[in-house]
Rosetta silent file (secondary structure, phi, psi, omega in degrees, C-alpha in Angstrom):
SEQUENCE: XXXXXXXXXXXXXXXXXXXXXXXXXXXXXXXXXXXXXXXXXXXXXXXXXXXXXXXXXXXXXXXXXXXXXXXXXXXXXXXXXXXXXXXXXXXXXXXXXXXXXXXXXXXXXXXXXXXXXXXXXXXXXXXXXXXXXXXXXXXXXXXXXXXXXXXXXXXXXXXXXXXXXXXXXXXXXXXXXXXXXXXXXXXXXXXXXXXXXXXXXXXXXXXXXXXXXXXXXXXXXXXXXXXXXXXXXXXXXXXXX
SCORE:     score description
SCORE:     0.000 S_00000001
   1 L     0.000  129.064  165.088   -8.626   14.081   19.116 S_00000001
   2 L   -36.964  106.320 -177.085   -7.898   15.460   16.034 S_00000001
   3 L   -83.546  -44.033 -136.917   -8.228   19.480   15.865 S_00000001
   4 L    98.112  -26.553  133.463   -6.692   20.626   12.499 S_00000001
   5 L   -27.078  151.528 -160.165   -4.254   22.681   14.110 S_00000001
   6 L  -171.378  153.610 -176.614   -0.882   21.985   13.187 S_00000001
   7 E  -151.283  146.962  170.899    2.533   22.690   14.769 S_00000001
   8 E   -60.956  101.988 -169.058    6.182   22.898   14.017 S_00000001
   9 L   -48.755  -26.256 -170.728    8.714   20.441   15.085 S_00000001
  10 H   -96.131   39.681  158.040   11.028   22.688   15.708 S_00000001
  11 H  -103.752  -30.845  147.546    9.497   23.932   18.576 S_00000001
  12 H   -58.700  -63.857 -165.755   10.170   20.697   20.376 S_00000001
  13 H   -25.864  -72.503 -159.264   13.379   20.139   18.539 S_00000001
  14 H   -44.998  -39.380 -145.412   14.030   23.752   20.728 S_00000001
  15 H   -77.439  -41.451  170.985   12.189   22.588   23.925 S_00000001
  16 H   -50.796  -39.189 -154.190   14.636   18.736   23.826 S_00000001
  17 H   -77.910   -6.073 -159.121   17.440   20.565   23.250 S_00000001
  18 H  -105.167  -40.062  162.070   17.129   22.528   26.431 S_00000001
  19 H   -96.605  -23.671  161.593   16.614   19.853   28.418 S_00000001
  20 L  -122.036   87.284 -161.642   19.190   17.655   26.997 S_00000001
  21 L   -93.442   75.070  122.465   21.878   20.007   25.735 S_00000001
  22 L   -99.021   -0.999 -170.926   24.676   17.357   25.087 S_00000001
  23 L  -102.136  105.364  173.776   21.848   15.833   22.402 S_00000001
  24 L   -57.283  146.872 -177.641   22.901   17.397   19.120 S_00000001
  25 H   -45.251  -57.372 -165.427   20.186   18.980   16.490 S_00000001
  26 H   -60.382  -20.863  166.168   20.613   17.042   13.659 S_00000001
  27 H   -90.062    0.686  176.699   20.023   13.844   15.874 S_00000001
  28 H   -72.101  -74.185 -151.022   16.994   15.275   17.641 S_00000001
  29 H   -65.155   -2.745  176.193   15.795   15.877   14.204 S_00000001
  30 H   -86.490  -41.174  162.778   16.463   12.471   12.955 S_00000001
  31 H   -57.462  -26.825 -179.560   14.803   10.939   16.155 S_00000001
  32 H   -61.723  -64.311  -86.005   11.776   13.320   15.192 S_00000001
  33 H  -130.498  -62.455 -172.863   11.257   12.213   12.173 S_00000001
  34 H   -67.406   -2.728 -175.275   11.329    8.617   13.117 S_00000001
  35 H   -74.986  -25.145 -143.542    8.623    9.174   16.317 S_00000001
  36 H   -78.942  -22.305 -172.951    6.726   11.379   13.591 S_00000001
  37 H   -70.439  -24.751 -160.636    6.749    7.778   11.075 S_00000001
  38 H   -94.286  -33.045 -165.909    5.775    5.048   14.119 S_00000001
  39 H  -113.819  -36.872 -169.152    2.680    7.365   15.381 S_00000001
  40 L   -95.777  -24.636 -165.058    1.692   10.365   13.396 S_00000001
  41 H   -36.673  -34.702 -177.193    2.402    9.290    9.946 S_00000001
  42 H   -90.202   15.647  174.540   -1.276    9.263    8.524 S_00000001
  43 H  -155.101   71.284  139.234   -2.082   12.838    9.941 S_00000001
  44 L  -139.515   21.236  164.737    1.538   14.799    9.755 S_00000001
  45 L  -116.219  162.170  147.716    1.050   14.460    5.952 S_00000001
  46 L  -125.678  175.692 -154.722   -1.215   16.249    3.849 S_00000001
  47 E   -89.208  134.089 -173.866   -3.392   14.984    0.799 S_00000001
  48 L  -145.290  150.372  173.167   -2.328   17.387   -2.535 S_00000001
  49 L  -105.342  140.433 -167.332   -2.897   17.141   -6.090 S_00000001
  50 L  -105.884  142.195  161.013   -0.882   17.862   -9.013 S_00000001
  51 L   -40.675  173.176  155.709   -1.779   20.193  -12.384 S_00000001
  52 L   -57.920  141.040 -168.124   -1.527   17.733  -15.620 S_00000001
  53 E  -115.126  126.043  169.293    1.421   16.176  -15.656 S_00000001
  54 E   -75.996  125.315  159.685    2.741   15.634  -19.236 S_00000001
  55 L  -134.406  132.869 -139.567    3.651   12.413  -20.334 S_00000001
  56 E  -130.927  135.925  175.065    5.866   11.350  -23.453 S_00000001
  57 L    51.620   31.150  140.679    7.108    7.682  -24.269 S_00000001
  58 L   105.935  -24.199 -150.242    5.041    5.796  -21.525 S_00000001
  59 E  -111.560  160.823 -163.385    7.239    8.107  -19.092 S_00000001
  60 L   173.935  138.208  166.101    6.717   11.346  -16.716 S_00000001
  61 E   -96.301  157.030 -162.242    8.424   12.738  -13.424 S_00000001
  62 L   -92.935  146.439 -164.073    6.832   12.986  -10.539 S_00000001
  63 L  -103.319   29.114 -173.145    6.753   16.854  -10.206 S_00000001
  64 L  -121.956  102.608  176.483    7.072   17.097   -6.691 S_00000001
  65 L  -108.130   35.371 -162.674    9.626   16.322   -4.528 S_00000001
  66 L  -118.916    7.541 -166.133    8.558   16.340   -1.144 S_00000001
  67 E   -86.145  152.134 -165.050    5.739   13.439   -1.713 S_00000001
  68 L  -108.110  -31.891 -157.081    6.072   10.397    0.391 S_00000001
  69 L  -142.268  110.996  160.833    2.730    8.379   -1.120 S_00000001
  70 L   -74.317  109.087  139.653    0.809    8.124   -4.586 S_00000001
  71 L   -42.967  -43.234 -168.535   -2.948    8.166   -3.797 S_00000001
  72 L   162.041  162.034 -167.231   -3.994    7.383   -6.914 S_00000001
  73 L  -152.042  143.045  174.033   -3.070    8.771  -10.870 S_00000001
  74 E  -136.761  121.095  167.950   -5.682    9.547  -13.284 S_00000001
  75 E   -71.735  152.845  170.393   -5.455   10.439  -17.267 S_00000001
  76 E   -87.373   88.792  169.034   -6.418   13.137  -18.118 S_00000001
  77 L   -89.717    5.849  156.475   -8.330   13.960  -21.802 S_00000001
  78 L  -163.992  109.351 -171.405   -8.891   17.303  -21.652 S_00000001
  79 L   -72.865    9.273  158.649   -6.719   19.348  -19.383 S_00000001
  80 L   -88.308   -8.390 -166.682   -9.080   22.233  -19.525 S_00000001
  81 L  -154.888   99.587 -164.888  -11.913   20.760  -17.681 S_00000001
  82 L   -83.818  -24.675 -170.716  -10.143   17.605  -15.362 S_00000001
  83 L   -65.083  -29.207 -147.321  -13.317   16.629  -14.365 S_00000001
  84 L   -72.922  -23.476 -149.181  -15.084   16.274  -17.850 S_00000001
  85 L  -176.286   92.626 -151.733  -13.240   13.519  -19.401 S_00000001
  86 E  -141.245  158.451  173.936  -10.934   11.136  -16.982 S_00000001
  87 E  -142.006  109.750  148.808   -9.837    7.347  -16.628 S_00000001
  88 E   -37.794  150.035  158.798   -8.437    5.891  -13.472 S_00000001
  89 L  -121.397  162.124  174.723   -5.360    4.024  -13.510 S_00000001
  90 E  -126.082  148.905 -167.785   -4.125    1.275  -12.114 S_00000001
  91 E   -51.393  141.435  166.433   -0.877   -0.305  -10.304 S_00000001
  92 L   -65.510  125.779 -157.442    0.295   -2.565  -12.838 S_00000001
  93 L  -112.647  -17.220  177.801    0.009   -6.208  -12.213 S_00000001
  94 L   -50.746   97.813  138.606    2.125   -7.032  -15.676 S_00000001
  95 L    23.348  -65.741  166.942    5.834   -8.287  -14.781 S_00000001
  96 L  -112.470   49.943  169.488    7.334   -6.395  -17.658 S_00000001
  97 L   -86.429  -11.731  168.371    5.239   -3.424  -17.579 S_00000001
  98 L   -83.250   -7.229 -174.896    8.829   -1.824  -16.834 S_00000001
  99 L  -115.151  -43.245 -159.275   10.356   -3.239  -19.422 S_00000001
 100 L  -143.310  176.857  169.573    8.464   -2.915  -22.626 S_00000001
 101 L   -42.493   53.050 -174.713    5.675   -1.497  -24.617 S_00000001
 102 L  -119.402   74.179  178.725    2.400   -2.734  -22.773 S_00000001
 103 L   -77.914  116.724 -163.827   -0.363   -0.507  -23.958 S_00000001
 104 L   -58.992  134.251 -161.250   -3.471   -2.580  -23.244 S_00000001
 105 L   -66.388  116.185 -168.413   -5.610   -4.085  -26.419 S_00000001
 106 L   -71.887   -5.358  162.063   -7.594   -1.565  -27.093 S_00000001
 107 L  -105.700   -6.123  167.574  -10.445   -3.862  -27.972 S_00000001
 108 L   -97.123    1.109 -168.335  -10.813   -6.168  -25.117 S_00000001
 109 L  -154.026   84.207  179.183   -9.888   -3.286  -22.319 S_00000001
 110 L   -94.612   -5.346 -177.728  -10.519   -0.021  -24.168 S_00000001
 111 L  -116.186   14.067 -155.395  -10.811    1.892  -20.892 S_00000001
 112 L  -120.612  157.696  161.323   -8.131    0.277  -18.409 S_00000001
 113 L  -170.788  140.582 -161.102   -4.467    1.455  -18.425 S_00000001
 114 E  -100.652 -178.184  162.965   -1.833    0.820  -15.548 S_00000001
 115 E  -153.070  156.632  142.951    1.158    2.667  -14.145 S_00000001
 116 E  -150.000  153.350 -178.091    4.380    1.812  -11.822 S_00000001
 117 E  -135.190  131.807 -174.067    6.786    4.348  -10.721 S_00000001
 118 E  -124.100  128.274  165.228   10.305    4.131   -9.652 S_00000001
 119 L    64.846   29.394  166.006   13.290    6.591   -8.326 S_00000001
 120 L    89.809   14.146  161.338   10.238    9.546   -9.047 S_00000001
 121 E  -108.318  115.976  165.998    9.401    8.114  -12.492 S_00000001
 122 E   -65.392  118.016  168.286    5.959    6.968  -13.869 S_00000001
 123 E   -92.661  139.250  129.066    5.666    4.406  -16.638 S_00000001
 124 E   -83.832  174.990 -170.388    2.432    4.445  -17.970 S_00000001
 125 L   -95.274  -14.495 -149.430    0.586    1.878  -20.225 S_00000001
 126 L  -127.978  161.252 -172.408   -0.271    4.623  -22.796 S_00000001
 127 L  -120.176  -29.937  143.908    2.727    6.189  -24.756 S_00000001
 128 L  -116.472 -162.851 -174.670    1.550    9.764  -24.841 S_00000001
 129 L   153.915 -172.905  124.175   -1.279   11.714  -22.714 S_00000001
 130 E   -97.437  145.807  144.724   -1.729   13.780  -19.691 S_00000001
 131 E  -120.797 -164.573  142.078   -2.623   12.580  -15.938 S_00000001
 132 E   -84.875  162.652 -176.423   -3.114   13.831  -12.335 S_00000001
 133 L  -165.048   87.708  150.082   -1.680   12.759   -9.668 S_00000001
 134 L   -18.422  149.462  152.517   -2.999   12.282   -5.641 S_00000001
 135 L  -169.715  164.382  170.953   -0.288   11.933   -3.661 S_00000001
 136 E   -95.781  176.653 -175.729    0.328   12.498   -0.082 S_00000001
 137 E  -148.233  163.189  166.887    3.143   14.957    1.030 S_00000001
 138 L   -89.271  124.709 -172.118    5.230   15.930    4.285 S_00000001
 139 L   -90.486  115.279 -177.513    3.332   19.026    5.823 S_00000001
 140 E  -127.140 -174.235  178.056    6.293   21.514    6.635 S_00000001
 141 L  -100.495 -133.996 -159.444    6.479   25.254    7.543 S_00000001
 142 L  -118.892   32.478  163.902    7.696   28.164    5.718 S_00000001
 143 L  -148.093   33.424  166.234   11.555   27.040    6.815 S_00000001
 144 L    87.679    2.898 -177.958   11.465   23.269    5.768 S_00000001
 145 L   -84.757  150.604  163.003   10.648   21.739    9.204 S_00000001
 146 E   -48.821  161.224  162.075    8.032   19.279    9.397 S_00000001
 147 E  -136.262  150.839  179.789    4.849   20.129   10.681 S_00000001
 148 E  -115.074  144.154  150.962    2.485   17.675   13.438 S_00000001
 149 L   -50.215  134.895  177.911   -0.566   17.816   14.583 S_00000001
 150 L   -71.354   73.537  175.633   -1.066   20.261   17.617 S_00000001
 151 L  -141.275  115.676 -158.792   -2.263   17.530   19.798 S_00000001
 152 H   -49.229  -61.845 -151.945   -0.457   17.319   23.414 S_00000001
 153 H   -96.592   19.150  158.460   -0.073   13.684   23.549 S_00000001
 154 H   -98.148  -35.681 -155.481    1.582   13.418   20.021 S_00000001
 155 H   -77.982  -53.177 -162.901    4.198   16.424   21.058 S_00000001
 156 H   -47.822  -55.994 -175.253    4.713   14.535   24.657 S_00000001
 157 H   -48.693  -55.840 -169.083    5.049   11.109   22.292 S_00000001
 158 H  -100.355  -37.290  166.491    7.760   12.563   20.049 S_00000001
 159 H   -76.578   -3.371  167.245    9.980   14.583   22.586 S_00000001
 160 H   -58.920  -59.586 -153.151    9.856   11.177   25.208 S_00000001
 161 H   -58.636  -54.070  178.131   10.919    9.627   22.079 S_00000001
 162 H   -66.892  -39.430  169.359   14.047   11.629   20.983 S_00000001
 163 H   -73.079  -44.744  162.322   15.297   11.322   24.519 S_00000001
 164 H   -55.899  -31.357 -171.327   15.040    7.609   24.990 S_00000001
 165 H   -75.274  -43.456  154.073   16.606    7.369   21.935 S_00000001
 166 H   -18.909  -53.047 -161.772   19.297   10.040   22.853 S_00000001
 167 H  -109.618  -11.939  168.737   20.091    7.912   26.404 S_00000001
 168 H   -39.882  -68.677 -170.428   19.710    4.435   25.186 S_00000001
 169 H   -64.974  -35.260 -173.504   23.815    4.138   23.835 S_00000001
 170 H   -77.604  -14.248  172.127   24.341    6.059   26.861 S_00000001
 171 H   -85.177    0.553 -179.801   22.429    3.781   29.082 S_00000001
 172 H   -91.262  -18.158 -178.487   24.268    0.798   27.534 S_00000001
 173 L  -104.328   23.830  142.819   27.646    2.105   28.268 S_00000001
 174 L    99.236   42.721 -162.117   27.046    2.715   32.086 S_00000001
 175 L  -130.744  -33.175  167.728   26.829    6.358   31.988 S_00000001
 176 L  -119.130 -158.639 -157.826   23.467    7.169   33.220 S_00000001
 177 L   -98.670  176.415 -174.884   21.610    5.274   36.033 S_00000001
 178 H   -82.017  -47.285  160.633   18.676    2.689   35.253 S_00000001
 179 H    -1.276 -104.267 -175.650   16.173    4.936   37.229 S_00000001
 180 H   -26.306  -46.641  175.147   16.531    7.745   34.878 S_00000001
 181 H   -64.044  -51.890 -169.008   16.448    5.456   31.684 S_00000001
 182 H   -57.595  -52.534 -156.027   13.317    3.516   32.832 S_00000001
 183 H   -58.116  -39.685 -179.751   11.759    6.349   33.511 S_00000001
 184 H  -114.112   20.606  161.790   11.726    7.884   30.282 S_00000001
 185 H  -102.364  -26.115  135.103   11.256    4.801   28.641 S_00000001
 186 H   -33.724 -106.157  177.525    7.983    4.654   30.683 S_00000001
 187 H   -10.389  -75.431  176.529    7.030    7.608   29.167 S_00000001
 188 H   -39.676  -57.602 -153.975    7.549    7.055   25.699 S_00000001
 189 H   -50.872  -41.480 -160.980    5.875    3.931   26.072 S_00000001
 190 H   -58.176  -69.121  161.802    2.783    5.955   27.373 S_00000001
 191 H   -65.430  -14.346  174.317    2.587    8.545   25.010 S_00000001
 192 H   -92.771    0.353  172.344    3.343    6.751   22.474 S_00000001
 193 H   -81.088  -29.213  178.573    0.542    4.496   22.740 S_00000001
 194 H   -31.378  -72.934 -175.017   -1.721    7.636   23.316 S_00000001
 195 H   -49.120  -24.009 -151.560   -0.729    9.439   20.437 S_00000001
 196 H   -81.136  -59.806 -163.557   -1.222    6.121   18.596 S_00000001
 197 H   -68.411  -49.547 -177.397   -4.833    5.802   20.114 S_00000001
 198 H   -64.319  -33.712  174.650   -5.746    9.663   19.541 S_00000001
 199 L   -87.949   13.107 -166.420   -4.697   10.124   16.407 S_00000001
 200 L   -94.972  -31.487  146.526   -5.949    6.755   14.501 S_00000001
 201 L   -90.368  162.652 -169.495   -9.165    9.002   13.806 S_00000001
 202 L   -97.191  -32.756  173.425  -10.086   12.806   12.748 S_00000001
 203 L   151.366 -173.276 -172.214  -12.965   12.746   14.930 S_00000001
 204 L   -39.272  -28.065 -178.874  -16.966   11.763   14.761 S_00000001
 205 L   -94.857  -21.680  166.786  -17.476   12.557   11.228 S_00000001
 206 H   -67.086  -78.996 -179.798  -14.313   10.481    9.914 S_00000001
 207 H   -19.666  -21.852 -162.865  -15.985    7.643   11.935 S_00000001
 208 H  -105.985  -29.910  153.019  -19.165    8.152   10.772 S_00000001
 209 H   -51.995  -61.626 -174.224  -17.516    8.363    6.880 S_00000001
 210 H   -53.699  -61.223  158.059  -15.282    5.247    7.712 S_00000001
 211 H     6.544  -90.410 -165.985  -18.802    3.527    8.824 S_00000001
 212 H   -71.491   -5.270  174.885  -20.741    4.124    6.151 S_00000001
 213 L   -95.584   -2.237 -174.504  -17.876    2.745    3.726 S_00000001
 214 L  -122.303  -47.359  169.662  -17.787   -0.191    5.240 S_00000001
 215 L   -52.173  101.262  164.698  -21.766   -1.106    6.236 S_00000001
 216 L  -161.713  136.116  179.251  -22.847   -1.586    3.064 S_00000001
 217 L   -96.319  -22.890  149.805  -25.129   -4.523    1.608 S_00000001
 218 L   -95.906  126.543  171.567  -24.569   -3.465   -1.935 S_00000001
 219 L  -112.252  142.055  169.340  -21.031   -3.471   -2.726 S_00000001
 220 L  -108.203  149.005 -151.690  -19.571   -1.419   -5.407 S_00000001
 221 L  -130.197   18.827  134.023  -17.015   -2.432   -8.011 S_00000001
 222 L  -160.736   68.582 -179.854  -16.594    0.454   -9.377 S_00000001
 223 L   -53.587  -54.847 -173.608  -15.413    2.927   -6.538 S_00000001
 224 L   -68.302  -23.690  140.579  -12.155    3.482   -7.781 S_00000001
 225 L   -35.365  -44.531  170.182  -13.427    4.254  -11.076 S_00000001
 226 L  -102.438   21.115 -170.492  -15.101    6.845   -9.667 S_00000001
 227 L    69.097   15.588 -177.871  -12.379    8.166   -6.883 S_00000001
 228 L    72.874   15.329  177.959  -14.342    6.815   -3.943 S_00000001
 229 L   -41.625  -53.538 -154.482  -16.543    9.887   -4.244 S_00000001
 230 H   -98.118  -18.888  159.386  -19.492    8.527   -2.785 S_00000001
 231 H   -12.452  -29.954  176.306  -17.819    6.226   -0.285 S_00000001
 232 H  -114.207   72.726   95.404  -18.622    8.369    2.592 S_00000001
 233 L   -69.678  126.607  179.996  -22.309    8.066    2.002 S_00000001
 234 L   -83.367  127.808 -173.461  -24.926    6.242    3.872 S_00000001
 235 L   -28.660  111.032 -173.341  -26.645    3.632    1.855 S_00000001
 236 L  -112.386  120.895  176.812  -30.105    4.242    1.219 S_00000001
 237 L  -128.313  162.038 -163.131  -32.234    1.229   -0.213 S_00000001
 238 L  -123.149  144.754 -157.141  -36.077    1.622   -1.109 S_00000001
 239 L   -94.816   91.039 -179.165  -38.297   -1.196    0.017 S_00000001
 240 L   -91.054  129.659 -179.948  -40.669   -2.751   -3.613 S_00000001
 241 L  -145.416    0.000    0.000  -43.683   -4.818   -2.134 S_00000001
């Protein structure tokens, strides 16, 4: 179950290396990384927002360089008040929106405008402007290590992990016994379906959020306009007789 709690990898990283000291850091931390992508990925990031981001000639850098995932990009028309005056955007569906000029005809779509982003650059649709910018990020500590949820069966899940991967070349070249490999290939297997299972929700009230976005007899078309605010609200309809 999700807590909120949060923990450092390199307090496994320490705890692996101790038990397997012929397993070097930098590949524990490379094995890490990949246990933290197959099971933990949607809760070892966290969700962050960017100031206005200037943008000149359709173009802007992303100003961040630790983000793994764009949530969502919004212009901005008055960067003193983000709320007051805002347009979603949207992934671009144009071909050569990367290539050219394609600010959208301002009289059949006066309110729509696209992005795509490449190598940490945004095109926009619009040629000068502000946005915003969602974006998810890798949650690390204050000496660049990742950070995971503090949940027992994710920690179990990622040092099982680093060690099968660790004894795998060595179990193909005869060196340790099959026992010993199955054995901690059992394990991963275990935890990592746990962690899998424990972690797919934050706990009663994301369920009860998730729910109420999905039961719904009116559907609305135009959530993303509005940032999904009201998405985790339950529908309420009034009965006319």
């Amino acid at each position: 179950m999700y807590t909120g709690k949060v923990t450092s990898l390199k307090e496994i990283l320490w705890k692996v290396t101790r038990v397997a000291p012929d397993i070097s850091y930098e590949d524990a931390a490379e094995y890490a990384i990949e246990a933290i992508r197959l099971i933990g990925a949607p809760l070892s990031y966290e969700n962050k927002t960017t100031k206005h981001v200037e943008v000149v000639n359709n173009k802007a850098a992303m100003p961040v360089i630790n983000w793994v995932e764009i949530r969502g990009i919004r212009k901005i028309e008055n960067i003193d008040n983000y709320e007051e005056d805002w347009t979603a955007l949207t992934h671009a569906t144009n071909i050569y929106h990367s290539s050219e000029d394609c600010e959208p005809q301002k009289e059949d779509f006066p309110n729509e405008y696209t992005y795509t982003i490449r190598d940490g650059v945004i095109q926009t649709s619009f040629t000068d402007g502000y946005i915003q910018i969602s974006y998810k990020a890798m949650m690390t500590d204050d000496d660049g290590y990742p950070l995971i949820q503090d949940n027992q069966k994710n920690k179990f899940a990622i040092e099982y992990f680093i060690l099968w991967r660790h004894m795998f070349p060595l179990f193909i070249a005869g060196k340790i016994t099959d026992k010993a490999y199955q054995t901690i290939e059992q394990l991963k297997h275990w935890y990592m379906g746990a962690a899998n299972t424990s972690l797919a929700l934050e706990g009663i009230d994301h369920l009860e959020s998730t729910m109420n976005g999905i039961n719904r007899l009116l559907v609305r078309s135009n959530a993303h306009a509005h940032a999904f605010k009201e998405d985790s609200l339950k529908e309420r309809l009034q009965r006319y007789s």
